[in-house]
BALOBA-1460 file (C-alpha; in Angstrom, 3 decimals):
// residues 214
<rec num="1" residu="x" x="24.647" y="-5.010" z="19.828"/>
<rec num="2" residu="x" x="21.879" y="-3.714" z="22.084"/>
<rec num="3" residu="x" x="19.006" y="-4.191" z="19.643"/>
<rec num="4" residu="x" x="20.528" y="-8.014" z="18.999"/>
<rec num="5" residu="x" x="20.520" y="-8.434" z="22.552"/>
<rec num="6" residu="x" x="17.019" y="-7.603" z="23.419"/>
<rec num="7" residu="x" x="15.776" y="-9.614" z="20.300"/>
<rec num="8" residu="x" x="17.399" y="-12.423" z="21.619"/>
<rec num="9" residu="x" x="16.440" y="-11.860" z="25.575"/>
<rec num="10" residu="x" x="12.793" y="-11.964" z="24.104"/>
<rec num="11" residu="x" x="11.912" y="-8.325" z="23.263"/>
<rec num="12" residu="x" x="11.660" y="-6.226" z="19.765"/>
<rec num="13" residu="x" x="11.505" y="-9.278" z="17.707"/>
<rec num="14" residu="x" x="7.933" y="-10.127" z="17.131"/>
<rec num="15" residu="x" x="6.772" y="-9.309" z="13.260"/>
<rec num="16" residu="x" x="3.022" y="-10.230" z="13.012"/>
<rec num="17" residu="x" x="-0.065" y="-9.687" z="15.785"/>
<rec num="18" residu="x" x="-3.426" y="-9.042" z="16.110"/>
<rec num="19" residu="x" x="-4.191" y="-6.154" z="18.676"/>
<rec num="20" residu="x" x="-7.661" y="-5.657" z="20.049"/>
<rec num="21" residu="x" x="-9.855" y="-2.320" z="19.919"/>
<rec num="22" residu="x" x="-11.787" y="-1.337" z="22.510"/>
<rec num="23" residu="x" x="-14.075" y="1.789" z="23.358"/>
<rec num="24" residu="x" x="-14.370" y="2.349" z="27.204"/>
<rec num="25" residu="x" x="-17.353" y="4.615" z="27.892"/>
<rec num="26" residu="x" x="-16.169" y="5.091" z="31.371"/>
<rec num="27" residu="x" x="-13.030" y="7.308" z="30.040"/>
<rec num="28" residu="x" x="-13.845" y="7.812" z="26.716"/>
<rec num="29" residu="x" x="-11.001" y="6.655" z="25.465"/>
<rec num="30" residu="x" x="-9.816" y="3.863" z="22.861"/>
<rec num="31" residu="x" x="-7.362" y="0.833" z="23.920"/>
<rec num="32" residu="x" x="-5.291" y="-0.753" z="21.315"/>
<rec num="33" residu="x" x="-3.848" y="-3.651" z="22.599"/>
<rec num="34" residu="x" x="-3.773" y="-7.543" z="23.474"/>
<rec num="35" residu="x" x="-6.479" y="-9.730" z="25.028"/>
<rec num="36" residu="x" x="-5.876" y="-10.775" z="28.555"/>
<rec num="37" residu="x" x="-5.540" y="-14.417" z="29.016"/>
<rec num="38" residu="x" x="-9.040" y="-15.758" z="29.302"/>
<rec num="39" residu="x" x="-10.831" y="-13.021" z="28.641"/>
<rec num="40" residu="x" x="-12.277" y="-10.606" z="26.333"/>
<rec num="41" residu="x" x="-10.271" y="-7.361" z="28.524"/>
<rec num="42" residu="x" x="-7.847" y="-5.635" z="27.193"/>
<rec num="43" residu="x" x="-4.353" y="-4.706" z="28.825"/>
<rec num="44" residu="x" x="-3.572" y="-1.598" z="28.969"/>
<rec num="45" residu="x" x="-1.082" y="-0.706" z="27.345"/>
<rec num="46" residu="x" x="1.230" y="2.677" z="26.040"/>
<rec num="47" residu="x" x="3.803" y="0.341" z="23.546"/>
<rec num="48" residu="x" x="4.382" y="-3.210" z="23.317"/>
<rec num="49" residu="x" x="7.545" y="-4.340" z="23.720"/>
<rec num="50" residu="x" x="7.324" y="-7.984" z="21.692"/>
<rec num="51" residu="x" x="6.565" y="-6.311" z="18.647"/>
<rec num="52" residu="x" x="9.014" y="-4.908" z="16.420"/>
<rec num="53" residu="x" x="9.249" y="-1.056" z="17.605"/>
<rec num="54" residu="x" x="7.851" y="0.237" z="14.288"/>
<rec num="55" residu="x" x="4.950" y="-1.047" z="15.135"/>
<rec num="56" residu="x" x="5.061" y="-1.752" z="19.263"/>
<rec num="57" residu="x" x="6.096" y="2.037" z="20.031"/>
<rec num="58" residu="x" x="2.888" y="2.978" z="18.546"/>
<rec num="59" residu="x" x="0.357" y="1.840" z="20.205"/>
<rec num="60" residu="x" x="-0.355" y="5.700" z="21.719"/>
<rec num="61" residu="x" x="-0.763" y="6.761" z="18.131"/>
<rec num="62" residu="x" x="-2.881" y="4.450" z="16.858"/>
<rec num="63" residu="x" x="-4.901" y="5.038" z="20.195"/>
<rec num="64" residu="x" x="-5.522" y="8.474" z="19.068"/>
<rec num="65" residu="x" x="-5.780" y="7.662" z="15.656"/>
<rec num="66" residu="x" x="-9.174" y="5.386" z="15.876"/>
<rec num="67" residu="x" x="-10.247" y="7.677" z="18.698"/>
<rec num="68" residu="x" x="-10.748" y="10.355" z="15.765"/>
<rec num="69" residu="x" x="-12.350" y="8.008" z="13.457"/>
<rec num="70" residu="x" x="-16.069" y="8.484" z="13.120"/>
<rec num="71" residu="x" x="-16.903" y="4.727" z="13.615"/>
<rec num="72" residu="x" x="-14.218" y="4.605" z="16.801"/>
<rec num="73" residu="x" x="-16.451" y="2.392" z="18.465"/>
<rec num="74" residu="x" x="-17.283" y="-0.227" z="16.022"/>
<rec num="75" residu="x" x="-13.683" y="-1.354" z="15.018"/>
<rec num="76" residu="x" x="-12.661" y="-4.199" z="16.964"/>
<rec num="77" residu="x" x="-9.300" y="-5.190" z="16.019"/>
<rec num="78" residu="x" x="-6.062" y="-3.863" z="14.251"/>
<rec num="79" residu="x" x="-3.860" y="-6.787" z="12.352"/>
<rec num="80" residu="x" x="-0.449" y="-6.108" z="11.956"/>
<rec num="81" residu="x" x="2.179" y="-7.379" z="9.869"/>
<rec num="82" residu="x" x="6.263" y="-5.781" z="9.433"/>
<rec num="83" residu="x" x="8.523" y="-6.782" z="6.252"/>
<rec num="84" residu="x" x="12.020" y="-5.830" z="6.237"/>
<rec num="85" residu="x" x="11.179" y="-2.510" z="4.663"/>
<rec num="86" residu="x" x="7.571" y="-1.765" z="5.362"/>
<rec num="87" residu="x" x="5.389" y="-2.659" z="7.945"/>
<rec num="88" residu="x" x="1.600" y="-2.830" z="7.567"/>
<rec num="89" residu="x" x="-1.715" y="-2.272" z="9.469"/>
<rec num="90" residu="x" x="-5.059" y="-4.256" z="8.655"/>
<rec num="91" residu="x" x="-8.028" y="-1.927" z="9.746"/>
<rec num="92" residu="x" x="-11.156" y="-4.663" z="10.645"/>
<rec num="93" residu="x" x="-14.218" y="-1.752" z="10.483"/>
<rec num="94" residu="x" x="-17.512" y="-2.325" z="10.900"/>
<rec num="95" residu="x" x="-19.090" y="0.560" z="9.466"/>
<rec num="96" residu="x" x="-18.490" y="2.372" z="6.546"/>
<rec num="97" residu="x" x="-15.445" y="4.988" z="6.535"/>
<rec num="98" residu="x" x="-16.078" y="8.479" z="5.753"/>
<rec num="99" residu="x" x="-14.244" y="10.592" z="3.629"/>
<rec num="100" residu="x" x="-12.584" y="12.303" z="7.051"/>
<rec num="101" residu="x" x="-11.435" y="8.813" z="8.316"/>
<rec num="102" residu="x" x="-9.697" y="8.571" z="4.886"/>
<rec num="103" residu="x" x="-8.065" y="11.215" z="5.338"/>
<rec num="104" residu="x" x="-7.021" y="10.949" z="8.638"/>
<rec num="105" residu="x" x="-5.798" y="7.036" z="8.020"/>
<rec num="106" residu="x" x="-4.200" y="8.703" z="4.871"/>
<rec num="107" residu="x" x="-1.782" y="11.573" z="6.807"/>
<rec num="108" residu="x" x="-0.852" y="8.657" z="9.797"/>
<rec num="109" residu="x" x="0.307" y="6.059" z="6.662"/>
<rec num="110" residu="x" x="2.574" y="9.226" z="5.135"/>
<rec num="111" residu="x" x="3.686" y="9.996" z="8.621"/>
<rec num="112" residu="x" x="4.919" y="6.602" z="9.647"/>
<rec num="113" residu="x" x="5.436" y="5.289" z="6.561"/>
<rec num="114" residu="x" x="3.200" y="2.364" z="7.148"/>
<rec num="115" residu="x" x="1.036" y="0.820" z="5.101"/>
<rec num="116" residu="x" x="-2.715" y="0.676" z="5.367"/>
<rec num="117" residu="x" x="-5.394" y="-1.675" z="4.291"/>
<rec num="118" residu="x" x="-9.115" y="-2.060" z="5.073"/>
<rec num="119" residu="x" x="-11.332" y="-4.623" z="6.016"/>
<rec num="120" residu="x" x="-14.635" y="-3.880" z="6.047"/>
<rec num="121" residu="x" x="-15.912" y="-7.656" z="6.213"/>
<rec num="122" residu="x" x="-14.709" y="-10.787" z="5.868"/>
<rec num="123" residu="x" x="-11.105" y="-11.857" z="5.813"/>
<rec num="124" residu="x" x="-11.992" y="-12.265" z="1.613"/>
<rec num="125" residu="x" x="-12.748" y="-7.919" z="1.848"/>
<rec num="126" residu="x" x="-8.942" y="-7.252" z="3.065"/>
<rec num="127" residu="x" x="-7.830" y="-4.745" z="0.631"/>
<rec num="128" residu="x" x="-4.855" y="-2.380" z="0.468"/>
<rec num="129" residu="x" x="-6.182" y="1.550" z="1.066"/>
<rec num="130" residu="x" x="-2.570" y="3.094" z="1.290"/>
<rec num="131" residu="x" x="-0.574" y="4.080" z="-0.494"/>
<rec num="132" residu="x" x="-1.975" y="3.502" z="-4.009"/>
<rec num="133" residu="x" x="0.949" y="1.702" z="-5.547"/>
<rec num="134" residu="x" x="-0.893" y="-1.454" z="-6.745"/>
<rec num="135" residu="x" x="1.907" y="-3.591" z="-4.120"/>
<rec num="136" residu="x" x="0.055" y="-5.637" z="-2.088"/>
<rec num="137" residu="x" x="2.901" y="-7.806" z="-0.840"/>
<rec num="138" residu="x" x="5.515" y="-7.225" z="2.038"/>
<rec num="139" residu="x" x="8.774" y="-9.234" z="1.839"/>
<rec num="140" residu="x" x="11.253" y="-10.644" z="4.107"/>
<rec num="141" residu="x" x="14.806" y="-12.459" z="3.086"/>
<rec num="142" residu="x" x="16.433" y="-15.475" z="4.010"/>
<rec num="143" residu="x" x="19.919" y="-14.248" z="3.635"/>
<rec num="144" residu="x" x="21.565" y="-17.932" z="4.022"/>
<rec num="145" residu="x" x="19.425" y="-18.664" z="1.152"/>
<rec num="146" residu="x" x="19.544" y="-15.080" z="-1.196"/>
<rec num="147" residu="x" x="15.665" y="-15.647" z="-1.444"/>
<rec num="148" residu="x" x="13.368" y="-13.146" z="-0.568"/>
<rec num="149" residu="x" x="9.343" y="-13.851" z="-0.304"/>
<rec num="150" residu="x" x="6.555" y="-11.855" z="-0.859"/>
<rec num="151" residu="x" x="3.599" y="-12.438" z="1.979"/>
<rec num="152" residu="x" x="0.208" y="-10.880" z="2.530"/>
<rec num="153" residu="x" x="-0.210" y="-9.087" z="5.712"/>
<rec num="154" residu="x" x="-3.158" y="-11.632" z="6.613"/>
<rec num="155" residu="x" x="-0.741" y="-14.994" z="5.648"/>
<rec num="156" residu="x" x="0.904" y="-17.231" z="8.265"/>
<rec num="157" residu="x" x="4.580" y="-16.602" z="8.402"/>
<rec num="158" residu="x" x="7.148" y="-17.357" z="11.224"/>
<rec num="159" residu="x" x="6.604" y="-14.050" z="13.636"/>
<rec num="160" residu="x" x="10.477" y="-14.034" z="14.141"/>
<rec num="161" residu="x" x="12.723" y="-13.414" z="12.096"/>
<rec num="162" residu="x" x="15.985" y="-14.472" z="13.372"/>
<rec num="163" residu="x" x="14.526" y="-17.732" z="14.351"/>
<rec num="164" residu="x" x="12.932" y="-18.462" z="11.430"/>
<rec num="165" residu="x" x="16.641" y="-18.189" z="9.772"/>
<rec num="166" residu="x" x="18.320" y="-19.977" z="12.507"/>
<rec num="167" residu="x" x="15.802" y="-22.680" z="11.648"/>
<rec num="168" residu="x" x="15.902" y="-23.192" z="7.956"/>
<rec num="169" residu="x" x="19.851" y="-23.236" z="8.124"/>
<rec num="170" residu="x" x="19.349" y="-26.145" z="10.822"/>
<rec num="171" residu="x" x="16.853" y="-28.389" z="8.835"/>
<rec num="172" residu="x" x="19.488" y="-27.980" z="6.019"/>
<rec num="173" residu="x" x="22.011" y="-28.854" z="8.344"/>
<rec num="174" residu="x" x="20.206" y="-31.888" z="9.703"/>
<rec num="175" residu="x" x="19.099" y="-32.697" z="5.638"/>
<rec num="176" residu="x" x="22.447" y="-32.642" z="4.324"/>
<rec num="177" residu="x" x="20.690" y="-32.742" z="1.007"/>
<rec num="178" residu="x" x="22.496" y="-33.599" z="-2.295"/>
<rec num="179" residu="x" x="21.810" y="-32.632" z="-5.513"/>
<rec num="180" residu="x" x="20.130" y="-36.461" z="-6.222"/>
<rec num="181" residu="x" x="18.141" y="-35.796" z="-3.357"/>
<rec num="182" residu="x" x="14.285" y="-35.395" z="-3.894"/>
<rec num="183" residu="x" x="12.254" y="-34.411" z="-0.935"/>
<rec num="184" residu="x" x="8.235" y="-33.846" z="0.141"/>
<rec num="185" residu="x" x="7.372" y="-30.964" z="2.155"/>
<rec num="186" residu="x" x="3.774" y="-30.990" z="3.431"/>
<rec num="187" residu="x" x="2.361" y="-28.348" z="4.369"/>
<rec num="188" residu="x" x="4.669" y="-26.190" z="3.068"/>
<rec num="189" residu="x" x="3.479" y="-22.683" z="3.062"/>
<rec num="190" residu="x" x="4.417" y="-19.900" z="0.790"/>
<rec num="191" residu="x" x="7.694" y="-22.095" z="0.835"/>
<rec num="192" residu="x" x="9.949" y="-20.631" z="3.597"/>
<rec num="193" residu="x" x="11.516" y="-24.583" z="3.714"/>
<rec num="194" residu="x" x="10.661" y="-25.841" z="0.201"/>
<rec num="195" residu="x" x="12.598" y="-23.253" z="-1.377"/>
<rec num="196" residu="x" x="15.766" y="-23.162" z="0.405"/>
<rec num="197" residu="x" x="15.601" y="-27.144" z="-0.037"/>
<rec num="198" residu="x" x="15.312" y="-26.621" z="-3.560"/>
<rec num="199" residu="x" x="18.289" y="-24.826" z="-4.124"/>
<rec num="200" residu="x" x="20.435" y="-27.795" z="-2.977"/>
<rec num="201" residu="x" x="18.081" y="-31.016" z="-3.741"/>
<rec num="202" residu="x" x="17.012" y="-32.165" z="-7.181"/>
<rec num="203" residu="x" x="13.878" y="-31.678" z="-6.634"/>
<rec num="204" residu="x" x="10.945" y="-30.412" z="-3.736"/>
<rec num="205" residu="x" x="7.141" y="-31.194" z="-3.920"/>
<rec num="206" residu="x" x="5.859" y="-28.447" z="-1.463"/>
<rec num="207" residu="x" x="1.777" y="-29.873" z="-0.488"/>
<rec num="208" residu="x" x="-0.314" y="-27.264" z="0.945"/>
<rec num="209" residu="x" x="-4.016" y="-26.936" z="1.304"/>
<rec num="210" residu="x" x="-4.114" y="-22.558" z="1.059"/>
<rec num="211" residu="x" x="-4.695" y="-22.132" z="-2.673"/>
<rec num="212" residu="x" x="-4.148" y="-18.653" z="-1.784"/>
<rec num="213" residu="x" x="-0.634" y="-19.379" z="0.251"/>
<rec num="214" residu="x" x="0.306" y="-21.117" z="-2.717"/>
């Protein structure tokens, strides 16, 4: 009940961010967090409490973690992205990674359990570094529905959760669809509407312009 209650009072619920890196000479130290409004600063910040804790109650780790990498001043942002089961980190580096920094982003994955992936240029370079099990989808579930989607850490999905299901049950609501019913979702997305539509309409044309959402 505590956990459902901070969700809902605005806190813990967030699934997907993008934190900024930042090297300060000054202290010699690395911040890991988000952009202050209208600016290029950084907040300083030990956690996050938006984010889902997974990810928002280590922000101190990751701190220390790119402060030991060997390029720890040429990485300017961390994306992350949490499934229902695994959570993932999206390492932007501008500079090659040594063998070391493999190692080191290797032993934080096994510790937390979270997933690692590299991006050493453009958004087209994003790959998946850790573990090696050839997955390179996270999932979440729309348990109104019994459908469960598979996302890349870099697509657009609805950052929470609970809204996102209190949502789709609405628009259903609001639908009333019938099984004669045919319906036209534009941009539709990996189909987070268009396929809880389907199971109750005849048929859903889901239009979207991401070949690679689709």
């Amino acid at each position: 009940m505590a956990a459902h209650r901070l969700r809902v009072a605005g806190l813990r619920y967030r699934s997907k961010a993008r934190l900024g890196v930042r090297h300060v000479k000054k202290h010699d130290e690395v911040l890991v967090g988000i952009r202050e409004r209208y600016s290029n600063f950084l907040t300083r910040m030990e956690h996050c409490p938006i984010l889902l804790p997974g990810i928002g109650q280590r922000l101190m780790a990751l701190r220390e973690l790119i402060r030991g990498l060997s390029c720890f001043d040429r990485i300017p942002q961390l994306e992350v992205a949490c499934g229902d089961d695994v959570s993932a980190i999206i390492l932007r580096h501008m500079e090659p990674l040594t063998e070391s920094d493999h190692g080191k982003l290797i032993a934080f994955a096994k510790e937390t359990g979270i997933a690692m992936y590299l991006q050493p240029k453009g958004p087209d370079s994003i790959h998946k570094f850790w573990p090696e099990d050839g997955q390179m989808f996270l999932h979440y579930d729309l348990s109104d529905s019994g459908l469960s989607f598979a996302f890349h850490p870099s697509d657009f999905t609805q950052v929470n959760r609970e809204i996102n299901q209190m949502m789709v049950s609405q628009t259903l609501d609001w639908l009333a669809l019938e099984s004669g019913d045919r319906v036209l979702n534009l941009f539709c997305g990996l189909g987070n509407f268009t396929l809880p539509s389907a199971r109750k309409a005849h048929a859903v044309v889901g239009v979207e312009g991401s070949q690679a959402m689709v």
